[in-house]
N, C-alpha and C positions, 0 to 999 in steps of 0.2 A: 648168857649160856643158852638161856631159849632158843633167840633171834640164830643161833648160830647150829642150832639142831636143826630152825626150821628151813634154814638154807639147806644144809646138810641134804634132807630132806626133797628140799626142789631140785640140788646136784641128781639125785638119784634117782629123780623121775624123768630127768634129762635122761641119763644114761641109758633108761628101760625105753625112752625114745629111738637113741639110738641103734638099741638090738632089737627093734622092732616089739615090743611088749607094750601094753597100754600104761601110758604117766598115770601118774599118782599126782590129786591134788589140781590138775588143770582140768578146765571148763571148756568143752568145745565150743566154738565158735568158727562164722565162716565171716570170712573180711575181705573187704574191696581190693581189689587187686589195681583198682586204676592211681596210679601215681596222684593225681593232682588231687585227692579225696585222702591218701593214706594219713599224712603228717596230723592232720588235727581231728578228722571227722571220726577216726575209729577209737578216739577217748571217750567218744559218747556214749558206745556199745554195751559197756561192761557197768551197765546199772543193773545192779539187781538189790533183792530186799525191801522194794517201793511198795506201801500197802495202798490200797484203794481202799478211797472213803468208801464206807458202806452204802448200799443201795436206797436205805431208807433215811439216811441221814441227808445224802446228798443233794442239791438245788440246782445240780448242773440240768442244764440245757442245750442240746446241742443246737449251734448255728453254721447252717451247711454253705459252704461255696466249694468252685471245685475248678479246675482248669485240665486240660486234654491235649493231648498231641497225635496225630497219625501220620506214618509214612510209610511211602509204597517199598520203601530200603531194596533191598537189590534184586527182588521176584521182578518179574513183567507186567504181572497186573497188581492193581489195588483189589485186595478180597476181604478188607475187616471193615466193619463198620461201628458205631458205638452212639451210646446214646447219654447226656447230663441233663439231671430235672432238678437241680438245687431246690427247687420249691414246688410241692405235687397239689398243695392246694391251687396255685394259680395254672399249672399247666393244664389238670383236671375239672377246675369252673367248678360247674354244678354237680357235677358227675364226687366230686369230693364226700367220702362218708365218715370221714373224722374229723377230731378236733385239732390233736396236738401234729408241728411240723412235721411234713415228711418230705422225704425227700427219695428219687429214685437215678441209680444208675446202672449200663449194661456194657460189656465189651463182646461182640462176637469176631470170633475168626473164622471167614469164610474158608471154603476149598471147593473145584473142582466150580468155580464160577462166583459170581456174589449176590444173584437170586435169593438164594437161603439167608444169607448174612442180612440182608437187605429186607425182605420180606420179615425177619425176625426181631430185625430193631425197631420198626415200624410197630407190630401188631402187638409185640408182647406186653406191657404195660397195658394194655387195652382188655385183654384176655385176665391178667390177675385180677383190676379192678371190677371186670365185670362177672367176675365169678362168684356162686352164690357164697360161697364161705369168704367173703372179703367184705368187711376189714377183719371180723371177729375171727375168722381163724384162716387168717394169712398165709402159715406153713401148707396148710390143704389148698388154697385159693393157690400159689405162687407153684407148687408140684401141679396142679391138674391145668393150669397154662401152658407150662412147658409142652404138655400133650396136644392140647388145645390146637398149639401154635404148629406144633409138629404135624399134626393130620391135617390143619387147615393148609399149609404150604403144599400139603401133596394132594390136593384139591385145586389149587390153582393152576389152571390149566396153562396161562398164557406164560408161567414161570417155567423156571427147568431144576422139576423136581428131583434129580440126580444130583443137583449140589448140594453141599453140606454147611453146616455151620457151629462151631462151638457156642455154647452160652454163657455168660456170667453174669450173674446179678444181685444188685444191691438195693434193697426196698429200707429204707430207713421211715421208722411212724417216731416219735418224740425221740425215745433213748436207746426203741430196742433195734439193731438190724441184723435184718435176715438176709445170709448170702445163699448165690442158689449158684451150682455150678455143674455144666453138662458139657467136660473134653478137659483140655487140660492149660487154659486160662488160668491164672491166679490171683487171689486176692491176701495182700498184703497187711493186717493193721500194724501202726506206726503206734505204740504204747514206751513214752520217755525213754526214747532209742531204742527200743526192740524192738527188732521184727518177729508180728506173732502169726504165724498164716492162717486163712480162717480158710482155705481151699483145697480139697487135694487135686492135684494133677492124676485126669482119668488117662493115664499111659495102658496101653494092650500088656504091657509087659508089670503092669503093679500087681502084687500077688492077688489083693480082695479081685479085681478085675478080670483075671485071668482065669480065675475060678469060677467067677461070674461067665464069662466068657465058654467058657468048656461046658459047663454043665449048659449052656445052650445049644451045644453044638458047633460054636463055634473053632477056630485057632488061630492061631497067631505063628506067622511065619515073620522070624525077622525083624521082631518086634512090629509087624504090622497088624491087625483085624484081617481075616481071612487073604492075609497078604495082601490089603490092599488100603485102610485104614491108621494113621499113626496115633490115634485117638479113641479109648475103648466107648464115648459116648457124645452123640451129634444128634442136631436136629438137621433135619433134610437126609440126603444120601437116598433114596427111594430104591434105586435100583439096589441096595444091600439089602434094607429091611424088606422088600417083598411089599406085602398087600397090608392093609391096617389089623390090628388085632392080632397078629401073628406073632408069635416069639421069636425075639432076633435078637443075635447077642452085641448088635448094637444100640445103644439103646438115647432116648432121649430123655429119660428121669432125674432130673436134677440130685444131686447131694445138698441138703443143708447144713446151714451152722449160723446159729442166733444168739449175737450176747447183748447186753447190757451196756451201752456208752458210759465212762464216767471222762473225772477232767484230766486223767492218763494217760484216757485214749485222744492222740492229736489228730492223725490225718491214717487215708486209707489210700493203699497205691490197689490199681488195677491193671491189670497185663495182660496182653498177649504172649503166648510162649514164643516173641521172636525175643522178647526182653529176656524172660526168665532162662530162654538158652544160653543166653550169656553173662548172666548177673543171678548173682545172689538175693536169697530175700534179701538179707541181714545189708546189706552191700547199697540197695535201692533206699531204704527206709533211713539209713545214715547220711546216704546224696540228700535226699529230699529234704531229712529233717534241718542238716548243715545250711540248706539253701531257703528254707524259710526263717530260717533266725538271722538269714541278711537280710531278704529283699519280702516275706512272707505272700510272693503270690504262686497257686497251684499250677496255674501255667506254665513258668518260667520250669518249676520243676519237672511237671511232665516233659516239659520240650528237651531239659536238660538230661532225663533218662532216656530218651528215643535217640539223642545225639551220642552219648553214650555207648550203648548199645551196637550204634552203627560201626563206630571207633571201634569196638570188638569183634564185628566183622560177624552180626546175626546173619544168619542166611535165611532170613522172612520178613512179613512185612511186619510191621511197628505201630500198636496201637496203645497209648498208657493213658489216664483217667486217675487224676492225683483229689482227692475229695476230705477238705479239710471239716473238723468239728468247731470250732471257735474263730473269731474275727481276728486274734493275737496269736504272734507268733509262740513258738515254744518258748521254755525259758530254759535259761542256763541250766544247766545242772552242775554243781557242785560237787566234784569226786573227793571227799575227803582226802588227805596225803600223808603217809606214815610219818616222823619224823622220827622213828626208831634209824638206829644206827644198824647198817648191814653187816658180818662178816663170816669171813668162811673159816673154819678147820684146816688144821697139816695134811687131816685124812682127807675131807673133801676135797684141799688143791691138789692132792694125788689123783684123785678119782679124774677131775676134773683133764687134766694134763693128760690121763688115760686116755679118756674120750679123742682127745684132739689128736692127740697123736695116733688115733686109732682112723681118723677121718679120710 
């Protein structure tokens, strides 16, 4: 009698689907829409109730590898650049002021030339480490590079400081890492089939942004920055922001977001918004995770999200950065399976038979 209440129950959340009212009892979620992913990858989705070992019990250790793909996909030029340090003690040498693994990565998306893009993947790593708050307080060291980086490009004389570039980055020291995000790049964690996003997309039209934006002076025509921008925060662009020092409501200040690795967290996707225009987080993180429990390398996966992508018909260029925590692939997950018996009511197949016949 339960089992046939609690059908009952889903009939009629159907129904409220139907007449447009919010269901009762369903979980949203956003799913792949690509055929060749649907049949098996999107059973992986729907884990929830997973607890993480505690912070202080745990012995995990994260060991970084990571694989990359770019393409120019349908624009004319190549304007993204990116940068993988799977290991910051050897890239670093001497210049190294910790002990436990770190590891660092970047994606930027160029506009309006690839000076900026280019010039930023280069210097920035350089600027956090050399800052006086680094290592001991990273969060300050990684925000006053962003700046660092940004006045130095418009300094550079032999560059053409009119181009822009988004930022994203990922500074991983042992467990803890810290994403830093300036435009509307995204970063992805992969946590036993979720996708959890550690980024917000800096769109002209997000409300905090907008607000941020006006009370500068600024507007947004069209969803643009002073109709001219589709990104409410860039390094480079010179001729927007004026002279240094000035207030300009565009801005180069990174957003953070710093958590704790344990052994849940599997792998981290990184994007350009040629990806995320046409793919879901939830969508990338179930490709990716499906395709490391065949063949477990981040390559194969980022190439297979930029292919993707293309097959979807992004109108930009294509940068992903797939950066796993562990040398093992993921492991199965086990969805338990009811073996309760289903059925429905005289009333609910009436309800039901309504609906359809209502279609």
């Amino acid at each position: 009698m339960e089992d046939q209440n609690n059908d009952d129950d889903m009939l009629g959340s159907l129904i409220q689907m139907n007449t447009g009212k919010p269901p009762r009892n369903f979980s949203l979620m956003r799913h792949c829409n690509s055929s060749t992913f649907l049949a098996e990858s999107e059973l992986d989705i729907g884990i929830v109730g997973l607890k993480s070992p505690s912070d202080e019990k745990s012995g995990f250790l994260p060991i970084f590898r990571s694989g990359s793909c770019s393409e120019k996909g349908p624009k004319q030029y190549m304007e993204d650049e990116y940068i993988c340090v799977d290991n910051l003690h050897e890239h670093l040498g001497v210049a190294a002021e910790f002990s436990c693994p770190g590891a660092f990565y970047g994606v930027f998306d160029g506009h309006g030339g690839i000076d900026a893009a280019s010039f930023i993947r280069k210097n920035i790593l350089n600027y956090i480490v050399e800052d006086s708050h680094f290592p001991s307080g990273i969060r300050k060291a990684v925000k006053s590079a962003f700046v660092k980086a940004d006045h130095a490009f418009a300094d550079a004389a032999s560059l053409d400081s009119s181009s822009g570039t988004t930022a994203l980055t990922t500074l991983i020291t042992g467990r803890t890492m810290l994403i830093a995000n300036a435009g509307d790049s995204r970063a992805v964690l992969g946590k036993r089939g979720r996708a959890i996003e550690l980024s917000k997309d800096h769109k002209p039209n997000c409300t905090s942004e907008r607000l941020r934006i006006e009370k500068l002076g600024g507007v947004i025509y069209d969803g643009y920055l002073n109709g001219q921008l589709s990104v409410a925060r860039a390094l480079g662009d010179w001729h927007i922001k004026g002279s240094k020092g000035s207030k300009c409501p565009l801005s180069s200040e990174p957003e953070l977001e710093e958590i704790v690795l344990t052994e849940e967290d599997e792998f981290l996707i990184m994007g350009c918004d040629g990806l995320w225009d046409v793919m879901s987080s939830q969508c990338a993180v179930t490709m990716v995770r499906k395709e490391l429990m065949a063949h477990n390398d981040p390559e194969r996966c980022s190439r297979l999200l930029v292919k993707e992508a293309l097959q979807r018909n992004t109108c930009d260029n294509l940068t992903v950065v797939v950066v796993c925590f562990s040398p093992d692939p993921p492991p199965k997950i086990e969805i338990p399976r009811s073996h309760k018996r289903r059925s429905i009511s005289a009333e609910g197949l009436d309800l039901l038979k309504g609906v359809l016949n209502g279609v």
